[in-house]
C-alpha positions as CSV (number, residue, x, y, z in Angstrom):
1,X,0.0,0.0,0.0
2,X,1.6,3.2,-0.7
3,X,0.0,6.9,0.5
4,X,0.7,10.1,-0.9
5,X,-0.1,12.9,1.8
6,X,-0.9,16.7,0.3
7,X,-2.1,19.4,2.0
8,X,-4.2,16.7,4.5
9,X,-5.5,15.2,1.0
10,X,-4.2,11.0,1.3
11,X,-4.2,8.8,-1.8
12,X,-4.2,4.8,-0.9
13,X,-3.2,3.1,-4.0
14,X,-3.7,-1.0,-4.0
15,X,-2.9,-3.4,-7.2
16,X,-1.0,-2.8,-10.4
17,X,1.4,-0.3,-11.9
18,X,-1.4,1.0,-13.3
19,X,-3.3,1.9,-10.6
20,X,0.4,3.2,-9.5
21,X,0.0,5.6,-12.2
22,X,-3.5,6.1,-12.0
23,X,-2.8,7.1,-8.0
24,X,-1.0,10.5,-9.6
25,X,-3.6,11.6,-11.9
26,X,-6.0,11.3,-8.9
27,X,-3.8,12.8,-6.6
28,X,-3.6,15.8,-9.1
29,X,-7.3,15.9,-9.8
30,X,-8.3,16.1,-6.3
31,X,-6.0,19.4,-5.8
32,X,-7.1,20.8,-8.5
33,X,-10.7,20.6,-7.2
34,X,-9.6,22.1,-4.0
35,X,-10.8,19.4,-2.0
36,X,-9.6,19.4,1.3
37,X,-9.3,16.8,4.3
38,X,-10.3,13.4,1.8
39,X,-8.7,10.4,1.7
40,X,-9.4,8.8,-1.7
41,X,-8.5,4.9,-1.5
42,X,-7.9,3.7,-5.2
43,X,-8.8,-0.4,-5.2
44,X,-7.8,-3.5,-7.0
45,X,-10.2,-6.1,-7.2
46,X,-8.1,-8.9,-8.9
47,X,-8.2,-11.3,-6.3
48,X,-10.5,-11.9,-3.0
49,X,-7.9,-10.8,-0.9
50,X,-7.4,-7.4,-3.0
51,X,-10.8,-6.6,-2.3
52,X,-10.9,-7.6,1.4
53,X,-7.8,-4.8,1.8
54,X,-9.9,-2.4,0.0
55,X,-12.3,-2.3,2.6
56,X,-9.8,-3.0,5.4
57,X,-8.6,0.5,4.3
58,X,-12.0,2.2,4.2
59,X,-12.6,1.1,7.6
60,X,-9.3,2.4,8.9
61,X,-10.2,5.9,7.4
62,X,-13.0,6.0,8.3
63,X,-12.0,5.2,12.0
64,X,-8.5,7.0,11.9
65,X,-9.7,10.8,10.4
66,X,-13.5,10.6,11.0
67,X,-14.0,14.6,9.8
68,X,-12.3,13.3,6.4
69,X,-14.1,12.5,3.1
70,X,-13.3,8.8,2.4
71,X,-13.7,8.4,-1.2
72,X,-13.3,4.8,-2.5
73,X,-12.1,4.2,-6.7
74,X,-10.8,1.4,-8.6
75,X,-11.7,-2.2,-9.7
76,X,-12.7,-3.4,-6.2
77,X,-15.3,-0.1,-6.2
78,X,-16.4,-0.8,-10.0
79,X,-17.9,-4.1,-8.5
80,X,-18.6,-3.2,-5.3
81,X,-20.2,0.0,-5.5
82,X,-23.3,-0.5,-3.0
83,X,-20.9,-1.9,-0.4
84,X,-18.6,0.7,-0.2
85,X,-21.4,3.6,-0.5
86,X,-23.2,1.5,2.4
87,X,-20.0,2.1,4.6
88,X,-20.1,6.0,3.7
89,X,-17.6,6.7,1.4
90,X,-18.3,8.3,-2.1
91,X,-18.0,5.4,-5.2
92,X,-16.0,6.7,-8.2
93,X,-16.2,5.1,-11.2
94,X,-12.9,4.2,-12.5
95,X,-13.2,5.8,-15.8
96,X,-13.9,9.4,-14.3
97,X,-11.3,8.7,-11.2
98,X,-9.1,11.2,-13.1
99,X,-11.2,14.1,-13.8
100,X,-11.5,17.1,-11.3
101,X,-15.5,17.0,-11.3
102,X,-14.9,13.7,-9.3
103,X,-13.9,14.9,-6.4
104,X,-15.9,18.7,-5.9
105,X,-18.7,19.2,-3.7
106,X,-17.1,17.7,-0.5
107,X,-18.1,18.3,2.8
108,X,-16.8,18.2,6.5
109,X,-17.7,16.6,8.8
110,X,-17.8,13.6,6.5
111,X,-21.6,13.2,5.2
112,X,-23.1,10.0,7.0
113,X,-25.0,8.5,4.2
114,X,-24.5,6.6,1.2
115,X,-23.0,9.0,-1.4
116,X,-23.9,9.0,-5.1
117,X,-20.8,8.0,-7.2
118,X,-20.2,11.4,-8.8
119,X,-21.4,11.0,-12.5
120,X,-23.3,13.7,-11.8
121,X,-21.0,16.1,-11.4
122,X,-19.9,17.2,-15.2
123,X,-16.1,16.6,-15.4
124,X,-14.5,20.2,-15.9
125,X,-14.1,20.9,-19.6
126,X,-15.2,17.3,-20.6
127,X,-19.2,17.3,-20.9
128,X,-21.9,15.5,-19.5
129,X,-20.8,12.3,-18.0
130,X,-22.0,9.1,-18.9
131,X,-24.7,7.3,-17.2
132,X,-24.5,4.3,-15.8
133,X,-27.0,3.0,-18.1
134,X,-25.0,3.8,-21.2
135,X,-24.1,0.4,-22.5
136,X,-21.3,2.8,-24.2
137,X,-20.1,4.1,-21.3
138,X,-16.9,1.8,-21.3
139,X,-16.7,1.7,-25.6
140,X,-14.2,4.4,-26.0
141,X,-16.5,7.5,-26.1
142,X,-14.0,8.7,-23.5
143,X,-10.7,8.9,-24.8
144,X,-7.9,7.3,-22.5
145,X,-5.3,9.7,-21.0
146,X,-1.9,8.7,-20.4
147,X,-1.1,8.1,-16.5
148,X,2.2,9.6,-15.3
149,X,3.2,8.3,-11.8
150,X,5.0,11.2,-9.5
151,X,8.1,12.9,-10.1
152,X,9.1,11.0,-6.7
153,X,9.7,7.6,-8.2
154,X,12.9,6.9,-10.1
155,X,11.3,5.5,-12.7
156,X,8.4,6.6,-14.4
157,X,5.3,4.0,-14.6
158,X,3.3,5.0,-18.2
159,X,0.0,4.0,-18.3
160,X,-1.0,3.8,-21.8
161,X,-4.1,1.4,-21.7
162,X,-6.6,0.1,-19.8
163,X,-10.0,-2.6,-20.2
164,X,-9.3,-5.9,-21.9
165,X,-11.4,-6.7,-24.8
166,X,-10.9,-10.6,-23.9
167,X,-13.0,-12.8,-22.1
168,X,-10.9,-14.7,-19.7
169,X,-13.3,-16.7,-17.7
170,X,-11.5,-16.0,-14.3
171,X,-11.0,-11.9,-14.6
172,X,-13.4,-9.7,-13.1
173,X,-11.2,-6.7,-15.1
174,X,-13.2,-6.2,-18.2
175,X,-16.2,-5.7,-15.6
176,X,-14.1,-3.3,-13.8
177,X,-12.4,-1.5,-16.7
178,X,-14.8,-2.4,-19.9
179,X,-12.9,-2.6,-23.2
180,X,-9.4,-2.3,-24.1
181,X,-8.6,1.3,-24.9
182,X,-5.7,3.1,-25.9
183,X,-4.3,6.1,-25.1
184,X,-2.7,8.0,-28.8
185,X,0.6,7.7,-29.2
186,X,1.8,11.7,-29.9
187,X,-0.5,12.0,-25.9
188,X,2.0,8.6,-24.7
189,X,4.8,10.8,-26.2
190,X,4.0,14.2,-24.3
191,X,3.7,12.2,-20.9
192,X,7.4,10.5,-21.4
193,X,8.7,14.0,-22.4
194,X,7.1,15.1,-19.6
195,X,8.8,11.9,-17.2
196,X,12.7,12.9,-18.8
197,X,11.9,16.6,-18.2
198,X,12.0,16.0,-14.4
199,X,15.2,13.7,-14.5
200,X,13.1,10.2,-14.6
201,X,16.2,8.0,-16.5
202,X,14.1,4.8,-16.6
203,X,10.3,4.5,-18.4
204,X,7.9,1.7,-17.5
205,X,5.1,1.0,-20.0
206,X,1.6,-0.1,-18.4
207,X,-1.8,-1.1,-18.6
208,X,-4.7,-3.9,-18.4
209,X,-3.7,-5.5,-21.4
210,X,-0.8,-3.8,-22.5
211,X,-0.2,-6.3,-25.7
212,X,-3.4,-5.0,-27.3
213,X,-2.0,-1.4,-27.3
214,X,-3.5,0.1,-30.7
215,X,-6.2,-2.4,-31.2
216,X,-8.5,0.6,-30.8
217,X,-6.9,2.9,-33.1
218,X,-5.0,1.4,-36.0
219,X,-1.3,1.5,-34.4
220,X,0.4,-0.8,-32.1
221,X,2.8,-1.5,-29.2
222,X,5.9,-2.1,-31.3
223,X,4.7,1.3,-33.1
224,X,4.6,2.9,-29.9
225,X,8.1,1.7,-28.7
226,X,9.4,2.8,-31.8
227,X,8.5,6.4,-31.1
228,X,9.5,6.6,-27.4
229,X,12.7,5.3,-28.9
230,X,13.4,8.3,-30.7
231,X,13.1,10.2,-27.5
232,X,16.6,10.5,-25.2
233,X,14.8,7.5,-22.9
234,X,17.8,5.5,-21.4
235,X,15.7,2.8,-20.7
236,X,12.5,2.0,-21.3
237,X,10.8,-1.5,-20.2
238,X,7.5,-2.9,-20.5
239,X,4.9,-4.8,-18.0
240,X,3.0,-7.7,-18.8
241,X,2.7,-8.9,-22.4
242,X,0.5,-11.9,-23.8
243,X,2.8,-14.2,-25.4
244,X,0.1,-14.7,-28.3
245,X,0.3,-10.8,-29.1
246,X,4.0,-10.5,-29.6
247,X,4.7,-10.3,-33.1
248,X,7.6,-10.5,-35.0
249,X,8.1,-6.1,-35.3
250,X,7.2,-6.3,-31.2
251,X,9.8,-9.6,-30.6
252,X,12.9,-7.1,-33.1
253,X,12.5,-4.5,-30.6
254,X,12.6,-6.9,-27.8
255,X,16.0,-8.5,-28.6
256,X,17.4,-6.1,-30.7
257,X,17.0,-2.6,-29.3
258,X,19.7,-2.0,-26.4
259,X,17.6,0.5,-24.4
260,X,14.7,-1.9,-24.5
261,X,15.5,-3.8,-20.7
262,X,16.3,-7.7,-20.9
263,X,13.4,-8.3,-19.2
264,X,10.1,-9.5,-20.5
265,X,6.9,-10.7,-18.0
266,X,4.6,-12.5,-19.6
267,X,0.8,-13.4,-18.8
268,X,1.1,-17.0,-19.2
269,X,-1.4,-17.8,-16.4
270,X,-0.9,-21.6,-16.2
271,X,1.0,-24.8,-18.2
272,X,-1.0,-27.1,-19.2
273,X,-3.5,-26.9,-22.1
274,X,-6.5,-28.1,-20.7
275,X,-6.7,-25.7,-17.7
276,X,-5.4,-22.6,-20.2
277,X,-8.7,-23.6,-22.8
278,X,-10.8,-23.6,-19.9
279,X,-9.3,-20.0,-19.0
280,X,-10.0,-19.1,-22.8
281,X,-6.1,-18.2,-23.0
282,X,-4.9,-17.6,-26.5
283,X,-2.0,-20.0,-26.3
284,X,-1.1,-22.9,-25.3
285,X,2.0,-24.6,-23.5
286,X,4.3,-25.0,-26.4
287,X,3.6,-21.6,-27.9
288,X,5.2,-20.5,-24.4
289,X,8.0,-22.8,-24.5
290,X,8.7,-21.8,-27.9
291,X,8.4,-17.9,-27.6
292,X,10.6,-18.3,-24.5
293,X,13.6,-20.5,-26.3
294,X,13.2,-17.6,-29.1
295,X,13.9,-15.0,-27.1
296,X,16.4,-16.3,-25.2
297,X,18.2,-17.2,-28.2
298,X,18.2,-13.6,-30.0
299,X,19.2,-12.6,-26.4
300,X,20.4,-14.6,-23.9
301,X,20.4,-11.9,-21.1
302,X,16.5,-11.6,-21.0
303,X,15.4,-12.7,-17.9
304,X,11.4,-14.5,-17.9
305,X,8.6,-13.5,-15.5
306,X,5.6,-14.5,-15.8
307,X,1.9,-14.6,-14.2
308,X,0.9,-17.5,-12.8
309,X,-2.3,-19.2,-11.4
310,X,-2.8,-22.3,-8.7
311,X,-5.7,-23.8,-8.0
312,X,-7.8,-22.8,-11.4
313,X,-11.7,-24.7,-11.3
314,X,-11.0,-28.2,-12.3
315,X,-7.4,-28.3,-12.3
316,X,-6.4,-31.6,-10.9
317,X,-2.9,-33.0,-9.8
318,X,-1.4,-33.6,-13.6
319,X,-2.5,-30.3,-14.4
320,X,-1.2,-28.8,-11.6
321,X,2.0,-30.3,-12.6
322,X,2.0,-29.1,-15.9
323,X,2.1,-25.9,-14.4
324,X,4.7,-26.3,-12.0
325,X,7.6,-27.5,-14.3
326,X,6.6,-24.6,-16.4
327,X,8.9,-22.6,-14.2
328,X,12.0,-24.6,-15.0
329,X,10.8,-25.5,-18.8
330,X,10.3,-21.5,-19.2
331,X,13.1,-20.5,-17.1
332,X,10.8,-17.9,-15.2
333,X,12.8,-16.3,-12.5
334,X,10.2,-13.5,-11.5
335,X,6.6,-14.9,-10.9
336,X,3.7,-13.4,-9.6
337,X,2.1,-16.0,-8.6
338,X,-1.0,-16.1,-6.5
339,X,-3.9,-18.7,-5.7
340,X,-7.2,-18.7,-7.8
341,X,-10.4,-17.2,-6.1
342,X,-13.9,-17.0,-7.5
343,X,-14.3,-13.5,-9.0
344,X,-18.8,-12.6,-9.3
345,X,-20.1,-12.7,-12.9
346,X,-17.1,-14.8,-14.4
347,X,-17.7,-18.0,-16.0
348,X,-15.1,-19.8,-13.8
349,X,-16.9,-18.9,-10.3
350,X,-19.3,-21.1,-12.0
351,X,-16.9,-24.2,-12.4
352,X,-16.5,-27.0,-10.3
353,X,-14.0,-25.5,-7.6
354,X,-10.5,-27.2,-6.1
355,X,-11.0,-25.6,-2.8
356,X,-8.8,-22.2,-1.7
357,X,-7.0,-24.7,0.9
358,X,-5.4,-26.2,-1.9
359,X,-5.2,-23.5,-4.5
360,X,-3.4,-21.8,-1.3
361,X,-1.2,-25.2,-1.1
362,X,-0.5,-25.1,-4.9
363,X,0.2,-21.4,-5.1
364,X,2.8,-22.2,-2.3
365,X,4.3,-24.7,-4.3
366,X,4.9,-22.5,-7.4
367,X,6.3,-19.8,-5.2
368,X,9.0,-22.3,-3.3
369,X,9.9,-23.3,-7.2
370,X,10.2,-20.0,-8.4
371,X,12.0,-19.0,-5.5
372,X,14.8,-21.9,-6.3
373,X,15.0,-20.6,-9.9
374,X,15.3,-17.4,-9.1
375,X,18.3,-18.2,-6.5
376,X,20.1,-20.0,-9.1
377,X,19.8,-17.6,-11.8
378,X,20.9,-14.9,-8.9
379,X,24.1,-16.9,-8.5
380,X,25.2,-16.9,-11.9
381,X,24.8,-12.9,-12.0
382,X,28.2,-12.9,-9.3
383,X,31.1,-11.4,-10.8
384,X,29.2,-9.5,-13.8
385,X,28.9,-5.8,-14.2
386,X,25.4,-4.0,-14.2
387,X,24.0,-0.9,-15.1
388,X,22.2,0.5,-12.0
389,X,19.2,2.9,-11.6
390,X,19.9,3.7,-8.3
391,X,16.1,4.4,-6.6
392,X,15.4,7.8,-3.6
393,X,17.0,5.9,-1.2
394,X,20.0,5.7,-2.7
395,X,20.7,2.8,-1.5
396,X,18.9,0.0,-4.1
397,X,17.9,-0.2,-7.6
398,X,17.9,-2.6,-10.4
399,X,19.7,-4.1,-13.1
400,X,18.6,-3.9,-17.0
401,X,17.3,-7.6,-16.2
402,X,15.2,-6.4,-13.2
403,X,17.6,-8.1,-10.7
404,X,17.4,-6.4,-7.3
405,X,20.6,-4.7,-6.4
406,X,22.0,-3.3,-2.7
407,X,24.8,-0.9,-3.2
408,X,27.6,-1.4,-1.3
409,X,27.9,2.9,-0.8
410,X,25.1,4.9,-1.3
411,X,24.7,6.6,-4.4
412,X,22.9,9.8,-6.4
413,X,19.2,9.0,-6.6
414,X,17.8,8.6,-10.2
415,X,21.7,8.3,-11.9
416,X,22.0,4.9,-13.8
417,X,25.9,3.8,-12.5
418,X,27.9,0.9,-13.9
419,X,28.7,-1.7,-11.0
420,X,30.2,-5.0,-10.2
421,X,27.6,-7.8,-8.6
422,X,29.8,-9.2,-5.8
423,X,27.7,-11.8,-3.8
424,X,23.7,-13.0,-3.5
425,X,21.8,-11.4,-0.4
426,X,19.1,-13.9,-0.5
427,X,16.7,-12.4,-3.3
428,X,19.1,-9.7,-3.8
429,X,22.5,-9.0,-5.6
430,X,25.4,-7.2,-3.5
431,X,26.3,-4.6,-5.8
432,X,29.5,-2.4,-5.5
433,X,30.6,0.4,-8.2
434,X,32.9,-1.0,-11.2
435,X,36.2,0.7,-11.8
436,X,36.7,1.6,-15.7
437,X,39.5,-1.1,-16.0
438,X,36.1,-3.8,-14.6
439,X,34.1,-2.1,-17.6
440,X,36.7,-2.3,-20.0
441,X,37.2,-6.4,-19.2
């Protein structure tokens, strides 16, 4: 959970790197409203647990600063409007939780009853809002804005889409988020000006579905890329990617391009090919395997991560273990990795269920394997040189391959610095700063 306090206003972001993102434009909007004294907790919803700290927070706010406005946004309020409105805070919807007209009216002492989501409220200089009856209301009427997260982060997470025109039977997203929509590229290419304006060395692309970047507009995310690329970005790295939606123009930039990082996460969910039809994935095991191999042969420094269910409806031991040697077979050294649970509306809360105690069990298991990979991929990092971008604390920062790094010294903030990896600190490298003749080797 991370809070950003201004002038007694308190944004709670939960979830993604989008929502990361997302957090800013909030934070901005709600100061240029002039609201004062509101905590505004921006939610995730994609797991049960996500949601239950949504709420946690609410309650805290709402106990902790009583004469504050609690206003509650994100994926976890998209599907949980009454709940949250029941408790007293004000329910934004997430496609308006950027615009100033959001957050206006607010009162003090906090109003005790459940508070309209504020649709109502025209969005300064943008028109009527939508209704929630407008079946269009998530179909692109409303152009997507770029997110920029704050000038305090050493890198700079780039929202540049958000919905997911897929139907995935265990994500409650596209109920959350609607449609894939994409923000244009020359708006993409203003916000990363904006990000190396302020000294931000390092750019991280993000959204929903960032793969389908374009679908909406006629362009793509390998178009995209190409024109940040012709910006003075040092680095630039990209979230999650369906393997099925990297093409061959997307894969050149991938290997080929030096200030695109080593580093590529992937959304392969689970391995084995009857659990990843019944997730209406578009790819199957080998198509992983395959893309993976590829890669690492154009460019043997990429490191994988990859998403990663346990416990899906249905999945049984084989399956299970399908899944499981994925992590060696697709040498994935950065899971997320969390345990299926029953998302409302989706067509897998309606399949036969393995229990949480074991998707917990089987989630466990991936995360003990992963662990191991990562370890042994860690070791064989000693004795290489890095580029670091050293993060505020001066202190840590990561590798182009996403490795964790602890300096030795403490260094600038925000410079990127070469250094030698001395020694594994459990999940972390040991990093100390190379002398030229180490670079020159």
């Amino acid at each position: 959970m991370n809070a950003e306090l201004a002038d007694r206003v308190e944004v709670v972001n939960f979830g993604c790197r989008l929502n990361i993102a997302e957090g800013e434009a909030i934070r901005a909007a709600v100061k240029a409203a002039g609201a004062r004294d509101m905590i505004v907790v921006n939610s995730c919803a994609v797991t049960d647990e996500a949601v239950r700290q949504a709420r946690q927070a609410v309650r805290r706010a709402l106990r902790e600063r009583p004469d504050a406005e609690v206003v509650v946004t994100g994926c976890a309020a998209e599907l949980e409007a009454g709940r949250f409105a029941a408790m007293g805070a004000r329910v934004v919807r997430n496609d308006v939780k950027g615009l100033i007209g959001s957050y206006g009216n607010t009162v003090s002492p906090r109003r005790r009853e459940p508070i309209s989501d504020g649709l109502e409220m025209a969005p300064a200089g943008d028109g009527p809002p939508p209704s929630r009856g407008n079946k269009d209301f998530f179909s692109g009427v409303r152009p997507f804005t770029p997110a920029l997260s704050g000038a305090d982060h050493a890198r700079a997470f780039l929202g540049v889409q958000t919905g997911c025109s897929h139907s995935c039977t265990f994500c409650a997203t596209v109920l959350a988020r609607g449609a894939a929509r994409s923000a244009t590229v020359e708006t993409v290419v203003d916000a990363a000006r904006t990000a190396l304006g302020r000294g931000q060395r390092e750019i991280i692309l993000t959204g929903v579905d960032l793969a389908s970047y374009g679908d909406d507009s006629g362009t793509s995310l390998a178009a995209l890329v190409e024109a940040l690329l012709a910006l003075p970005v040092e680095r630039l790295r990209l979230s999650s990617l369906d393997p099925d939606r990297i093409d061959e123009r997307l894969f050149a930039l991938l290997t080929g391009e030096s200030r695109v990082m080593p580093h590529v996460h992937l959304s392969l969910q689970a391995g084995d090919d009857m659990v990843l039809t019944r997730m209406k994935r578009r790819h199957r095991r080998a198509d992983a395997v395959r893309l993976i191999e590829r890669l690492k042969a154009a460019r043997a420094e990429i490191a994988i991560g990859a998403d990663l269910i346990a416990g899906f409806p249905t999945e049984d031991e084989a399956m299970f273990a399908n899944s499981l040697a994925l992590i060696d077979d697709c040498d994935v050294v950065f899971g997320h990795i969390f345990p299926y649970s029953p998302r409302a509306g989706t067509p897998a809360a309606r399949m036969p269920q393995v229990g949480r105690a074991i998707a917990r069990e089987r989630a466990a298991m991936l995360r003990e394997a992963n662990a191991r990979r990562r370890r042994d991929w860690l070791d064989t990092q000693v004795g290489r040189t890095a580029a670091m971008l050293v993060e505020r604390d001066g202190k840590t920062g990561h590798a182009e391959n996403f490795a964790a790094l602890t300096l030795t010294a403490p260094a600038a903030p925000g410079t990127i610095i070469d250094v030698r990896l001395i020694a594994r600190d459990g999940d972390r490298m040991v990093a100390t700063p190379a002398e030229a003749k180490d670079i020159a080797a």
